[in-house]
C-alpha positions as YAML, in Angstrom:
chain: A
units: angstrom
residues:
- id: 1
  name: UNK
  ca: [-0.68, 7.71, -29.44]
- id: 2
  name: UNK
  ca: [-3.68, 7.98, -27.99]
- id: 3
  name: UNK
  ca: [-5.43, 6.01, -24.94]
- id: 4
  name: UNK
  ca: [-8.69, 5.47, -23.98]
- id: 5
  name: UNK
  ca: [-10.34, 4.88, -20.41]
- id: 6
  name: UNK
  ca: [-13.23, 4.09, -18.96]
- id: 7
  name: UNK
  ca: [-15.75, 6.71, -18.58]
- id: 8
  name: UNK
  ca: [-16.25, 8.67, -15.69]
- id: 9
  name: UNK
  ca: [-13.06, 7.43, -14.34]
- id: 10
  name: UNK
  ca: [-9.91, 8.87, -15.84]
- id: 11
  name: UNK
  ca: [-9.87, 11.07, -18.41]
- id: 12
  name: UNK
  ca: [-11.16, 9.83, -21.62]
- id: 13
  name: UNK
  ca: [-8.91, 10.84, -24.25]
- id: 14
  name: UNK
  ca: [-5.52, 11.68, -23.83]
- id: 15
  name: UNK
  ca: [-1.91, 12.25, -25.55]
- id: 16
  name: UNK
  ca: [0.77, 10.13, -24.78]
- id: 17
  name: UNK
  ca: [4.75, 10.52, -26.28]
- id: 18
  name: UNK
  ca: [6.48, 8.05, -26.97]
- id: 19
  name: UNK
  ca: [8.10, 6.03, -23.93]
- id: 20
  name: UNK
  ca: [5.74, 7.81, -21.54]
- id: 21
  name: UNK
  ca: [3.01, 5.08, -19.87]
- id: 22
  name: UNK
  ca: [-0.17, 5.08, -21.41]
- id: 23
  name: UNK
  ca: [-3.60, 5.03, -18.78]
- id: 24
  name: UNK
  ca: [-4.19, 1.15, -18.29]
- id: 25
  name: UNK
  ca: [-6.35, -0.41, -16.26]
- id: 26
  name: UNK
  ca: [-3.93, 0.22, -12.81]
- id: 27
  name: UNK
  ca: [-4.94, 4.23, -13.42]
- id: 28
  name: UNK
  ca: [-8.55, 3.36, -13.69]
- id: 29
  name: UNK
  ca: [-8.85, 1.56, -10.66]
- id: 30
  name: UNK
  ca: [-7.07, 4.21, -8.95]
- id: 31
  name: UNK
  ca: [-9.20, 6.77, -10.60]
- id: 32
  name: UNK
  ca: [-12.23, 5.24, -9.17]
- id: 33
  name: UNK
  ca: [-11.08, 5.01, -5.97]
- id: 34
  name: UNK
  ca: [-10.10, 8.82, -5.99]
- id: 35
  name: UNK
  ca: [-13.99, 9.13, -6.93]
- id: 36
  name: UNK
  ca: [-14.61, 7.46, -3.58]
- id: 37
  name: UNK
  ca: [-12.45, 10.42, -1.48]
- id: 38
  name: UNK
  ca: [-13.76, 14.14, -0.37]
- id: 39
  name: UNK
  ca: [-11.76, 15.77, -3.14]
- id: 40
  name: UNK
  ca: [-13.59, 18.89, -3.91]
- id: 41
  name: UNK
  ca: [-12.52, 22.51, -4.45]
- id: 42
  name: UNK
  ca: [-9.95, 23.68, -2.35]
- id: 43
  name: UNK
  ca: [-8.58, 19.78, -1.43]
- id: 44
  name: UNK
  ca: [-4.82, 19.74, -2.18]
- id: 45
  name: UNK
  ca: [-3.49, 16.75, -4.28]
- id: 46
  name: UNK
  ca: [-0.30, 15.87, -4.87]
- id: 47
  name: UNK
  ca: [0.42, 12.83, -7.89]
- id: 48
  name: UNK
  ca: [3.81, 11.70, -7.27]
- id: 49
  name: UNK
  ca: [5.01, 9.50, -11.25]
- id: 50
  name: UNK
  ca: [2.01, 11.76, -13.09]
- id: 51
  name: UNK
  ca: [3.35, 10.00, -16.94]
- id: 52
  name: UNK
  ca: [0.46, 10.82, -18.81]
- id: 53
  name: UNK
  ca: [-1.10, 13.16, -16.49]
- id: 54
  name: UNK
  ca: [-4.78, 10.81, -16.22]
- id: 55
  name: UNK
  ca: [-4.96, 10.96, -12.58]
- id: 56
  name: UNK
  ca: [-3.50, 14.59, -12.27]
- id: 57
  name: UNK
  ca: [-6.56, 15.80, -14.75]
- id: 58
  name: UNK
  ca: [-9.27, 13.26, -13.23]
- id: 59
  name: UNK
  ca: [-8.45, 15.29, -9.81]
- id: 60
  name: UNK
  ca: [-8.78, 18.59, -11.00]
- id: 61
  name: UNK
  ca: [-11.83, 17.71, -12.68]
- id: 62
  name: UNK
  ca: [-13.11, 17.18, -9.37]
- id: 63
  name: UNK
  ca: [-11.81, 20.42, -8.22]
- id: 64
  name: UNK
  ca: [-8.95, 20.04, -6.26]
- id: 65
  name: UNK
  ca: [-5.66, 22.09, -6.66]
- id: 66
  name: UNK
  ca: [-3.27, 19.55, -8.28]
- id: 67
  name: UNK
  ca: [0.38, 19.35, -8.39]
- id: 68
  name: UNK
  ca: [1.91, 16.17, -10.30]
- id: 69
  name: UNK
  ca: [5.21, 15.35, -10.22]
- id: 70
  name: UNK
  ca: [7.78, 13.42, -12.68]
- id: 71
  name: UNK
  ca: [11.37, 12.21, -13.26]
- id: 72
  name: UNK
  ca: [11.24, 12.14, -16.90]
- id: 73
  name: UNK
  ca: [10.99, 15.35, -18.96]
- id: 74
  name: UNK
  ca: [8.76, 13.47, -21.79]
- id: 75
  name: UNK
  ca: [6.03, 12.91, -18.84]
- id: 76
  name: UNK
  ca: [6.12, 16.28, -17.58]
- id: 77
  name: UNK
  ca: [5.45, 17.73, -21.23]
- id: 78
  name: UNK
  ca: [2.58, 15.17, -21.78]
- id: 79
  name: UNK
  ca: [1.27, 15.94, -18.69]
- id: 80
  name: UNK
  ca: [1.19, 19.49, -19.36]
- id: 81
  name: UNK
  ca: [-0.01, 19.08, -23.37]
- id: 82
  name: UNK
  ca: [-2.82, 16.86, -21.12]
- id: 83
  name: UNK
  ca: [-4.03, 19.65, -18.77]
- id: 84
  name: UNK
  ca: [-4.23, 22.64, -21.33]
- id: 85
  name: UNK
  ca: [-6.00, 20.08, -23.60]
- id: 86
  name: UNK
  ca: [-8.59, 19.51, -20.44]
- id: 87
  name: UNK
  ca: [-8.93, 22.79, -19.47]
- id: 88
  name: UNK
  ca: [-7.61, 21.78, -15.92]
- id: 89
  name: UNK
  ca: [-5.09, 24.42, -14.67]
- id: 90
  name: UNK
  ca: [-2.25, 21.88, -13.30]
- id: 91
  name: UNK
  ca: [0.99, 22.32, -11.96]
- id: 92
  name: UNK
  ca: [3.36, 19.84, -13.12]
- id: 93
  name: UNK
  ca: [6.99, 19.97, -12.13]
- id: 94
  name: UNK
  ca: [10.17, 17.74, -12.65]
- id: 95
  name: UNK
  ca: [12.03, 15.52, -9.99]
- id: 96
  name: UNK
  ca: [12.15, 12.44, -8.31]
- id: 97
  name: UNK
  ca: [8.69, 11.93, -6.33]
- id: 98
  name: UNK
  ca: [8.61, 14.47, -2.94]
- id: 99
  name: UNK
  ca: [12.29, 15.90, -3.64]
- id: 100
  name: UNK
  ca: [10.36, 17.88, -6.37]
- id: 101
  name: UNK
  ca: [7.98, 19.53, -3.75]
- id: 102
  name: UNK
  ca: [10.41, 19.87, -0.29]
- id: 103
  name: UNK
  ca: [8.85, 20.74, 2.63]
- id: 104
  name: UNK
  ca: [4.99, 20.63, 1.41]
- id: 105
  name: UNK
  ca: [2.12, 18.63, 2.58]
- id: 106
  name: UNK
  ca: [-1.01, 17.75, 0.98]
- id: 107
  name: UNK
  ca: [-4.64, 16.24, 1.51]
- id: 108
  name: UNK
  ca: [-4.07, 13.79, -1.19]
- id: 109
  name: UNK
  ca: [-1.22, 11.68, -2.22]
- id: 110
  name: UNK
  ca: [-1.90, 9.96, -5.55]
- id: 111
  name: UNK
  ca: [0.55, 7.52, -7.33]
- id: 112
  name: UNK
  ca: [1.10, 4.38, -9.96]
- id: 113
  name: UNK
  ca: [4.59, 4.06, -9.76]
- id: 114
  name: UNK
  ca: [6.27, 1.23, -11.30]
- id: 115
  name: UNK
  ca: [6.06, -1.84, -9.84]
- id: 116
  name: UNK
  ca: [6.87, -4.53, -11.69]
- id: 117
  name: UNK
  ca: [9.83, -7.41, -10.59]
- id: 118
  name: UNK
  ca: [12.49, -7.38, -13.35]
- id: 119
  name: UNK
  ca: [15.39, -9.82, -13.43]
- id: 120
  name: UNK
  ca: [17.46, -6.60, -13.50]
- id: 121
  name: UNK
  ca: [18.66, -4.89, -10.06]
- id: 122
  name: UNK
  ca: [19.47, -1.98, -12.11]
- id: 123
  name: UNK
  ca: [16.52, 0.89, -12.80]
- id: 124
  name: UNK
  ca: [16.26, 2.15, -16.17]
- id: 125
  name: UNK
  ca: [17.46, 5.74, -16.98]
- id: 126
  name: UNK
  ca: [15.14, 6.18, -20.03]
- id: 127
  name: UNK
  ca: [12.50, 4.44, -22.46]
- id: 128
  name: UNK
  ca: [9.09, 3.33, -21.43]
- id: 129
  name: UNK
  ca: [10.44, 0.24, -19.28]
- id: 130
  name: UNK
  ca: [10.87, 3.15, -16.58]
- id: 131
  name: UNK
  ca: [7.11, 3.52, -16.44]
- id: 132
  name: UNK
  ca: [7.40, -0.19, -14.84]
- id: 133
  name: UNK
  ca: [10.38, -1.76, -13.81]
- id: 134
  name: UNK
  ca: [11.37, -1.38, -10.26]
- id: 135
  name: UNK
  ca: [13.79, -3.89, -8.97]
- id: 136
  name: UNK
  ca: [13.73, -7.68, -8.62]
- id: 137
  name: UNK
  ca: [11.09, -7.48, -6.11]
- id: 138
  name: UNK
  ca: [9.20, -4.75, -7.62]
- id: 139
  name: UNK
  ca: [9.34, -2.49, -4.87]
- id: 140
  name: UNK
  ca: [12.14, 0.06, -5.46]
- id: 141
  name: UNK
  ca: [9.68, 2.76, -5.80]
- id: 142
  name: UNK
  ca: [6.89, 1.75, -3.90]
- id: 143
  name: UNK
  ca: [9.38, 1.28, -0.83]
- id: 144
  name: UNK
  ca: [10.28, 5.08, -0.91]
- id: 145
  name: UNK
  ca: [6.80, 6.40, -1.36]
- id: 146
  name: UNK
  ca: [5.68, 4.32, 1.27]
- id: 147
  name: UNK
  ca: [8.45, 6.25, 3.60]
- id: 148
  name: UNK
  ca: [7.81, 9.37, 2.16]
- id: 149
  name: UNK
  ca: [4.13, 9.72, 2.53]
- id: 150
  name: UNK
  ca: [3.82, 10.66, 6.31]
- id: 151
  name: UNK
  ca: [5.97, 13.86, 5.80]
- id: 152
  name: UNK
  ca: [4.00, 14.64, 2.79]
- id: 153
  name: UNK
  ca: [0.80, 13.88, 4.23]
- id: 154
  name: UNK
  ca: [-1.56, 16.90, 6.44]
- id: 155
  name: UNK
  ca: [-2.97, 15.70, 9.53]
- id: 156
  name: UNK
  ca: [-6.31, 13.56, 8.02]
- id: 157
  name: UNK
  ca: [-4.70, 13.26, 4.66]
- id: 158
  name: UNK
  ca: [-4.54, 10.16, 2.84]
- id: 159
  name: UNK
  ca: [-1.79, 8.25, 0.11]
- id: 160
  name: UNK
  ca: [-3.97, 6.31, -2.87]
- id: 161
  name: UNK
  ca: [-1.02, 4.27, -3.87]
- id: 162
  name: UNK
  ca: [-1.96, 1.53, -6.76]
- id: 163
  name: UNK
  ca: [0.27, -1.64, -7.79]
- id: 164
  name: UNK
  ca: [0.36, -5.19, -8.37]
- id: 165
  name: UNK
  ca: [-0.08, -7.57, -5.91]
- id: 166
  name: UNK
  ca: [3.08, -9.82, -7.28]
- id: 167
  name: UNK
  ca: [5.89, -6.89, -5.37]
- id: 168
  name: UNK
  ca: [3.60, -7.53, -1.75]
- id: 169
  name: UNK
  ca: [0.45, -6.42, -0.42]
- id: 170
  name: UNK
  ca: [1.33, -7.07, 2.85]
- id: 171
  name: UNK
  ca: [4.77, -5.36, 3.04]
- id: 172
  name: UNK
  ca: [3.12, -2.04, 1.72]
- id: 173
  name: UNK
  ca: [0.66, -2.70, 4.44]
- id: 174
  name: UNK
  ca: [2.90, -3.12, 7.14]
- id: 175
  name: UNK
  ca: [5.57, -0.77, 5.69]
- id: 176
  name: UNK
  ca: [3.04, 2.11, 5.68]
- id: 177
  name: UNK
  ca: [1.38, 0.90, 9.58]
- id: 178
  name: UNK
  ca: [4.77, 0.43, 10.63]
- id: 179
  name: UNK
  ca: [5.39, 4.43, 9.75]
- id: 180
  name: UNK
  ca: [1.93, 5.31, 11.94]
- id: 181
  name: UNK
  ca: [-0.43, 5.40, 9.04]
- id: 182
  name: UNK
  ca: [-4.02, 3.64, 9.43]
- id: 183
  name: UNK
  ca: [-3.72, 1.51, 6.66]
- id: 184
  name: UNK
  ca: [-6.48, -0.65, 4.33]
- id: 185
  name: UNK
  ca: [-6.69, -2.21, 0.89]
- id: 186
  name: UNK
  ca: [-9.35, 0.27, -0.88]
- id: 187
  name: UNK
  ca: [-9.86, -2.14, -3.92]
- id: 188
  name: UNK
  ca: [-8.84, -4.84, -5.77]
- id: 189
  name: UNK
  ca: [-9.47, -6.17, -9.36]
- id: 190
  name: UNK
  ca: [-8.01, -9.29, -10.86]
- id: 191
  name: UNK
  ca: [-6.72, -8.90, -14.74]
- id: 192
  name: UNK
  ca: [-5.08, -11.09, -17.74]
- id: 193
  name: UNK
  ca: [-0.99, -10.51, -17.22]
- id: 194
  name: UNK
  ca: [-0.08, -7.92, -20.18]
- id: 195
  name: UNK
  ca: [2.75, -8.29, -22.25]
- id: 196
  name: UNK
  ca: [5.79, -7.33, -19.74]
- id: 197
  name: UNK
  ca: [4.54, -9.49, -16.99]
- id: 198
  name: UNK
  ca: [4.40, -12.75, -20.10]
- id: 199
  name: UNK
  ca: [7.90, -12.20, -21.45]
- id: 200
  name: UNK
  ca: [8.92, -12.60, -17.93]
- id: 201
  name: UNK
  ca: [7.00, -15.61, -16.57]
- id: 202
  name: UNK
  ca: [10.46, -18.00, -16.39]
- id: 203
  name: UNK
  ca: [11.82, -15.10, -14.01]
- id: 204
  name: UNK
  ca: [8.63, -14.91, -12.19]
- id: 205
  name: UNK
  ca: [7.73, -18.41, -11.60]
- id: 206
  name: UNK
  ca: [11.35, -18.95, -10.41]
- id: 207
  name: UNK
  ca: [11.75, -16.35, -7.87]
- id: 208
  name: UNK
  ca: [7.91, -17.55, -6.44]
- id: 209
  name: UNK
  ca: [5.97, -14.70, -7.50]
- id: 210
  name: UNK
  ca: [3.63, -16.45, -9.60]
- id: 211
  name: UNK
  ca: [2.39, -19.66, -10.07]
- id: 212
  name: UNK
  ca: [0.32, -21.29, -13.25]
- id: 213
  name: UNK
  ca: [-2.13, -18.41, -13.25]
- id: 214
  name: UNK
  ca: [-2.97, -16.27, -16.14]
- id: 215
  name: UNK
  ca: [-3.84, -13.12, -14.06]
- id: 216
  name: UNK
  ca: [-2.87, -10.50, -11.85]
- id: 217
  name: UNK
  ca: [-4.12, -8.70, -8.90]
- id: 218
  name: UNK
  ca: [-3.99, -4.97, -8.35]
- id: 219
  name: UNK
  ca: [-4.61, -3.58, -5.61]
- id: 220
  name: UNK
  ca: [-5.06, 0.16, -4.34]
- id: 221
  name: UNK
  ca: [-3.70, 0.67, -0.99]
- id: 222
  name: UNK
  ca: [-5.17, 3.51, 1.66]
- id: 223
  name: UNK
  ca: [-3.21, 4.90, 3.93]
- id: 224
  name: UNK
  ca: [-4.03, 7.58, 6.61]
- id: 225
  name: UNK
  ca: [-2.35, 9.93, 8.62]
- id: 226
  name: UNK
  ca: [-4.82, 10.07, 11.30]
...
């Protein structure tokens, strides 16, 4: 299929297979907030869950040397099928988020992982609900990156980490502080809950993760290793 985003954020056109995420409004927001960084030629960025590939071209674009990273072989094809399509020279490599890339550091640390609560503890192995589910608290993902980003961070380099507010703004927050990062909430934006987040409203409402409220809040979360 084919997705569309905003202009002048992610890419505008791009190629998604089957069961690999397609750009939604999570990768704009964290597109625009990459738009607010120094990324320029020679910045090093790594894009740890790449699916599509949107952020991994949107950084290029912008001139930095960009390595994007997936566990699923249909992302890492549709990211690559993305680049060559862009023109963007990319380098996109299978594995499970900085176990792909041992021992490397970068100026940039880029990632939507999943992050939604599911009333499953297990993860899924395959099919698009990887792209999202992550745990009954939504943080099985985020947790790791969070611990992983000061090894994979330079001195002065900074993790752009999007997700919804519903797995815990502040527990990033203090996760990330707590592992000597200078850490802020870049942006927010408030949208209607999609599709996933309605057929699970009984499951959310009961474990007190939402309330009577149509919409959800994303949030992009800075963190520095200063």
């Amino acid at each position: 299929m084919v997705a569309d985003t905003a202009a002048g954020a992610a890419p505008g056109r791009l190629m998604t297979l089957p069961g690999v995420y397609t750009p939604q409004d999570d990768t704009e927001l964290l597109a625009r907030a990459l738009c607010r960084e120094d990324i320029g030629t020679g910045t090093d960025v790594l894009d740890l869950g790449t699916g599509s590939g949107a952020l991994a071209v949107h950084a290029a674009r912008l001139g930095a040397r960009v390595t994007a990273v997936d566990i699923a072989w249909r992302a890492v094809l549709t990211a690559r099928l993305n680049a060559v399509a862009a023109r963007q020279r990319i380098t996109v490599l299978k594995g499970d988020l900085t176990a792909a890339v041992p021992g490397r550091s970068y100026d940039f640390v880029a990632s939507n992982p999943p992050y939604v609560p599911s009333p499953s503890r297990r993860l899924p192995r395959r099919g698009a609900a990887r792209s999202w589910d992550a745990g009954q608290d939504g943080r099985a993902v985020v947790d790791r990156i969070c611990d992983a980003a000061p090894e994979a961070l330079r001195p002065g380099g900074v993790l752009l980490m999007v997700h919804s507010a519903l797995c815990g703004t502040e527990d990033t927050l203090r996760r990330l502080s707590k592992a000597g990062l200078e850490t802020s909430v870049a942006d927010r934006a408030l949208i209607p809950l999609g599709p996933v987040l309605r057929s699970r409203l009984a499951f959310l409402r009961g474990q007190g993760l939402l309330g009577d409220e149509d919409m959800e809040e994303l949030v992009v979360i800075r963190a520095e290793r200063t």
